[in-house]
N, C-alpha and C positions, 0 to 999 in steps of 0.2 A: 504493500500500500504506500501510496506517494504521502510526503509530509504535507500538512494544511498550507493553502494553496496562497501566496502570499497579493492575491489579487482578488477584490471583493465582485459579487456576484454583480451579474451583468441582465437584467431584463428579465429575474428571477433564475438566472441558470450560473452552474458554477463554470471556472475557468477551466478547458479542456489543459492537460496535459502532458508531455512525452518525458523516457528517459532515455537516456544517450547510455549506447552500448561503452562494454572496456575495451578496454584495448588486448590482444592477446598476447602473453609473452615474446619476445624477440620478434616483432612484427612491428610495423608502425602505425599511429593511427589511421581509422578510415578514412577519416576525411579531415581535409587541414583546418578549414573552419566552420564553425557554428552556419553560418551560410548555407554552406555544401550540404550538409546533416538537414537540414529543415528543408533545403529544397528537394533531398533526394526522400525523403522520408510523409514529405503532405504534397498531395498532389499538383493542387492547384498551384503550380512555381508563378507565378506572374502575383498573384495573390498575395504569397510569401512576402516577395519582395516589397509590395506596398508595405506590409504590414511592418518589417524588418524599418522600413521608413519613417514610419509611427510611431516605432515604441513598442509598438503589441503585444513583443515577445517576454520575458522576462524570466531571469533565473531565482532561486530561490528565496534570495535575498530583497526581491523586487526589483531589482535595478534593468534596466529593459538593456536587450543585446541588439548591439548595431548589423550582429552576420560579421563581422572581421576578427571576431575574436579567435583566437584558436581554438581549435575543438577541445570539450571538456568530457571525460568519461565519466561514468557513472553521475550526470548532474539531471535535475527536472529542468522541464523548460514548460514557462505558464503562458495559454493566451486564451482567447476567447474566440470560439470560432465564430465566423459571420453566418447571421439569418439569412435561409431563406426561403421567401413570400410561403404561407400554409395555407391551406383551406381553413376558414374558420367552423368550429364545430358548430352548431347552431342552438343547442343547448347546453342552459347554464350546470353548473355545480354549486350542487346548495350544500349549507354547512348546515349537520343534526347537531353540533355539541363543539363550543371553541372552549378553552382552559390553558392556564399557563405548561401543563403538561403534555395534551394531546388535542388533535382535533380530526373531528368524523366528518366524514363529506359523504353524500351522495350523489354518486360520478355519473352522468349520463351514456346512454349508448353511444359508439363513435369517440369517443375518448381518452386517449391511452393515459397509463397511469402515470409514466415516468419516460422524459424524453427519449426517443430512441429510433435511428434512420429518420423519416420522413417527417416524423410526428415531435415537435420541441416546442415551440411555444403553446402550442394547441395539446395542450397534458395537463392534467388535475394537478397533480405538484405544483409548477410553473404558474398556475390559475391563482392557486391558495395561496403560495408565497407572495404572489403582488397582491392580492386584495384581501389579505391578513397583514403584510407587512411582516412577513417571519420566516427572514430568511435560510433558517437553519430547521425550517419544516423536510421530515425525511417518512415515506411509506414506511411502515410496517409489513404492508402484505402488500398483497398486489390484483389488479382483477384485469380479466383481456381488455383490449381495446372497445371491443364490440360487445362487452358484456359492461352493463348497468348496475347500480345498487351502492350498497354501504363499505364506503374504506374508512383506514386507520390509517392517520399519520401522527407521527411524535412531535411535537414544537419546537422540543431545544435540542442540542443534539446528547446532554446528560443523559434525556429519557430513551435514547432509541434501544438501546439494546433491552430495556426492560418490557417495551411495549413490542419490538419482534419479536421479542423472545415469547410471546402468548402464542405465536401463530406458527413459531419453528415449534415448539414445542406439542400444536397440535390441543390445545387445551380452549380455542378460541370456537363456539358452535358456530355453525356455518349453514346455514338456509338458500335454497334459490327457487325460485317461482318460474316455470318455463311453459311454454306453450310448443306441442308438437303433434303428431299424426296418432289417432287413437286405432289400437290394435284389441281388439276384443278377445282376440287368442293368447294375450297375454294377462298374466293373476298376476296382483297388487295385493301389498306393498312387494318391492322387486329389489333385492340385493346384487348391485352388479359387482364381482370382484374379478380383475385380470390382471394385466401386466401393462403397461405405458413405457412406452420410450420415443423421444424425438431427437431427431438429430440437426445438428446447428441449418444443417445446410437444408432443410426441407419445413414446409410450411405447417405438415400434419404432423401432430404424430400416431404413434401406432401401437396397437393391441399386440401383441406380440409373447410368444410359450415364453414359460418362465416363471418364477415365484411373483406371487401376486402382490402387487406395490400401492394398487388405485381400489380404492371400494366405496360406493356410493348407492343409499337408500331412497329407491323410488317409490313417491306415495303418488295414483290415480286422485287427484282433490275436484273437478268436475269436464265432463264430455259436452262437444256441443257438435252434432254431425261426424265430421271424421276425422275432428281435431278433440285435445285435451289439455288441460292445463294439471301440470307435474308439479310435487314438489321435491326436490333433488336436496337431499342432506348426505355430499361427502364428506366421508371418513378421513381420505388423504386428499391431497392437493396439487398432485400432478398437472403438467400444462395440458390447456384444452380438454381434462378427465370427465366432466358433463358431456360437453359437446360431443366427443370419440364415442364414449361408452353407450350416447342415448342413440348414435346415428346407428352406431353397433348392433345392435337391436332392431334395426329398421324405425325408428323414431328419431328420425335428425328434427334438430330443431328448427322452428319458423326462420327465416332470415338468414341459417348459416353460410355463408358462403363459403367453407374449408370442408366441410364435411357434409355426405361423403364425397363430394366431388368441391375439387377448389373452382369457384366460380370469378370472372373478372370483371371487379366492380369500380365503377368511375369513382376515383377519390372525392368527388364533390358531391354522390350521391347519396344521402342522407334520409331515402325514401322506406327504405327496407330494414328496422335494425331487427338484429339478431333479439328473438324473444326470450330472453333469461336475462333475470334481476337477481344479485346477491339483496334477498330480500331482508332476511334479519341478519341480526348478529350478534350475541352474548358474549362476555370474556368475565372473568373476575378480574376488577383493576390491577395491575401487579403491585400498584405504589401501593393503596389505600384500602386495596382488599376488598371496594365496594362492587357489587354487580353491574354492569353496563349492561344496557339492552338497546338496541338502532333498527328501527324498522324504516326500509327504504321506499320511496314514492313514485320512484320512476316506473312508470305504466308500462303494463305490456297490450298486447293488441290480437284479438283472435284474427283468421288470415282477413276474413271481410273488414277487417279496418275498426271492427268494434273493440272501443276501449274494454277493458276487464275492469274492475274496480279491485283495488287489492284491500287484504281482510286486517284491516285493524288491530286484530286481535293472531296474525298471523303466527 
């Protein structure tokens, strides 16, 4: 892990940074200077250069590298990468619960949790830190992009390993409301348990022989013609483990585009979201040992467009 980044956060996001390789015994360095390293190393070279212009760069101390310096092994080098233009998501994130210790949001469909490729300003993180003003807000857990409902994030960064740690540890209850295809040959409530693995390079992942890693309780809560509304309480928390295990089954959910078949959808299309809400969510505080409970708002939609109403008492 790099040391704390000697450049304060830029537009709610922190400063990207690289480490410079050593040098290896009786050899010389890679490259003569700091220059050649940044531009052989981040692609855009023209970029670089403005930047190396500016100031941008900066080594640990703050002090910004002109690129003439001689190359330095084993040192960080901080900047900020440049935005660029995103779709905006078109629904807000509302705050269930702000506190000097954590604060609960309800993320909408369409928006990722934590910047990452395409998706940086347009993230629930990103959101919260500019319109909380806190800048050392950090996830707890994490929900897809395309899936809605109740997150946790920590305020300061004292609290974060207290507040992951409810959710690495598996101790956090986890509810989801989803809408899919009703199978009458199939008996409820339904235990799915199999095996998940995804691999970096592929968008799905996969059910795959092997000791069982994902398990997830399927409750029938009401039918309407040849669709139904689920309630999914996972055990584990495998990527995409709803979404695989219900398509798995012949019951993919409304809106998925990955499963079973990856579909290609206009990034600005905002017509179809994917129907699963992390609907509740209980933890024992870690700090203060009190119960928390968060019930999430965000609608889901049978396929004719009719809102659901979600149960209050969910």
């Amino acid at each position: 892990m790099p040391p704390r980044s000697p450049l304060p956060q830029r537009d709610g996001l922190d400063a990207a940074w690289l480490r410079t390789p050593g040098i290896e015994a009786g050899a010389g360095p890679p490259w003569t200077t700091m220059r050649e390293f940044l531009m052989e190393r981040l692609p855009a070279k023209a970029l670089v250069g403005e930047m190396l212009e500016a100031g941008e760069f900066v080594d640990q101390s703050g002090r910004s590298l002109s690129g003439n310096e001689g190359y330095r092994p084993h040192s960080f080098v901080w900047f900020h990468r440049p935005l660029a233009p995103e779709v905006p998501v078109p629904f807000p994130v509302n705050v269930l619960e702000v506190n000097e210790r954590f604060v609960v949001a309800d993320k909408p469909h369409f928006m990722a949790t934590t910047p990452r490729g395409a998706h940086v300003q347009e993230t629930a993180l990103v959101k919260m830190r500019l319109a909380l003003d806190l800048p050392e807000l950090a996830p707890a857990h994490r929900l897809d992009r395309l899936t809605a409902g109740v997150l946790v994030f920590s305020a300061r960064r004292e609290f974060r390993g207290a507040y992951a740690g409810v959710f690495q540890s598996r101790s956090a209850v986890k509810t989801y409301d989803a809408v899919a295809p009703f199978d009458p040959s199939l008996k409820f409530p339904l235990r799915l348990v199999g095996r998940i693995e995804k691999r970096r390079d592929s968008l799905q992942a996969k059910l795959v022989p092997g000791e069982p890693n994902a398990e997830t309780l399927v409750e029938l809560m009401e039918t309407r013609g040849q669709y139904a509304r689920y309630r999914l309480s996972p055990i584990t928390g495998k990527t995409h483990q709803l979404r695989l295990q219900m398509s798995d089954i012949g019951l993919p959910l409304v809106g998925d585009s990955l499963y079973p078949d990856i579909l290609k959808v206009d990034p600005g299309d905002f017509s179809s979201p994917l129907q699963l809400v992390a609907r509740r969510l209980q933890f024992t505080d870690p700090i203060d040992h009190a119960p928390r409970d968060y019930l999430s708002g965000c609608p889901l939609q049978w396929p004719c467009h009719e809102p659901i109403p979600h149960d209050k008492n969910f």
